[in-house]
C-alpha positions as a Markdown table, in Angstrom:
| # | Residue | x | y | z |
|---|---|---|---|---|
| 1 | Unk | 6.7 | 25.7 | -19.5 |
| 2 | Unk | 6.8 | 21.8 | -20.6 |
| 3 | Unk | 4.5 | 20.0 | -19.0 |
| 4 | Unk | 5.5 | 16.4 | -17.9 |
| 5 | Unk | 3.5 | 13.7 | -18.8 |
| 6 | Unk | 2.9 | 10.7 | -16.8 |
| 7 | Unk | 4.5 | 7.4 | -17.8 |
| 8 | Unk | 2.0 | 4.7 | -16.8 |
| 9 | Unk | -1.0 | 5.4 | -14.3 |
| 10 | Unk | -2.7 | 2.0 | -12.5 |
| 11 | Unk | -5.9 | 1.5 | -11.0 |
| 12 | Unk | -6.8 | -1.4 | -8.9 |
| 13 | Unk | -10.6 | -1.4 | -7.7 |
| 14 | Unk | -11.2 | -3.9 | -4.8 |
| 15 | Unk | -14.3 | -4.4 | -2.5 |
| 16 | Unk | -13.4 | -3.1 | 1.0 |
| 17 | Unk | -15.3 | -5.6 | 3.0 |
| 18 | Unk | -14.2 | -8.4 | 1.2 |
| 19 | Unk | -10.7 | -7.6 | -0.4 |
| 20 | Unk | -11.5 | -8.8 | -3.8 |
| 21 | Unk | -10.0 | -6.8 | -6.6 |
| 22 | Unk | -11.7 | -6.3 | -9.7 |
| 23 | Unk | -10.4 | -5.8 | -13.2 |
| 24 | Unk | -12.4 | -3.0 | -14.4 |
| 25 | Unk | -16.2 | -0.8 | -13.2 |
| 26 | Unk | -18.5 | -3.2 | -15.4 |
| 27 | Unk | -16.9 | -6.7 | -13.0 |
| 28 | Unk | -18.4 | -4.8 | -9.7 |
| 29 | Unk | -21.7 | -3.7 | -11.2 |
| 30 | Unk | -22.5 | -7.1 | -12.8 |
| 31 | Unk | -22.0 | -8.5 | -9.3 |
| 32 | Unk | -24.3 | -6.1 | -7.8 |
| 33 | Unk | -21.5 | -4.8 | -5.2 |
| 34 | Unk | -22.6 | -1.2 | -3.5 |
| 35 | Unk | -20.6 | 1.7 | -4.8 |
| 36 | Unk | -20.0 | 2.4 | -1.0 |
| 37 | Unk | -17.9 | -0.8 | -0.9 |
| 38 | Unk | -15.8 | 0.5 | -3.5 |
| 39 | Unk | -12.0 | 0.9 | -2.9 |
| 40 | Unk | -9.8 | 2.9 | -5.8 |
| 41 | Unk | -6.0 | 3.2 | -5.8 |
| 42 | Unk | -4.8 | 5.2 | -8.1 |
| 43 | Unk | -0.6 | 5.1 | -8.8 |
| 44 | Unk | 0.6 | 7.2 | -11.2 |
| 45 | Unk | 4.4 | 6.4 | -12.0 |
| 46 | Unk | 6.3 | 9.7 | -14.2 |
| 47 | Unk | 9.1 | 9.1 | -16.0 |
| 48 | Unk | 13.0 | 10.3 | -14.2 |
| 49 | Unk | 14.0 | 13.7 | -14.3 |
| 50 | Unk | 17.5 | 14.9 | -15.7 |
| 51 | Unk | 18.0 | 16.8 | -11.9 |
| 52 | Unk | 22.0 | 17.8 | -13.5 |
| 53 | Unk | 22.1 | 20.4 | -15.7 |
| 54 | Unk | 24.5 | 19.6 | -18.6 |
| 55 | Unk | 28.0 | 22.0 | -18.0 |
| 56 | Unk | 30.3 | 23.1 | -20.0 |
């Protein structure tokens, strides 16, 4: 079976009472933000499929 890798995954952390987005883990801890305030989205984008067989 092939396995399909993904083509790009983003993550975007933001701070769910005050909607600021952070560029990476170490930007939130520095500020001393709770981890309970802590928003992830995680989009993973995979590459087209061929859905039409090839006929002959």
């Amino acid at each position: 079976m092939k396995v399909i890798e993904p083509k790009e995954i983003i993550e975007t952390i933001s701070n769910l009472k005050t909607g600021e987005v952070y560029k990476n883990d170490e930007e939130w801890k520095a500020k001393g933000v709770p981890e309970a305030h802590i928003r992830r989205d995680v989009k993973v984008v995979m590459p087209s499929l061929d859905l039409f067989g090839k006929t002959k």
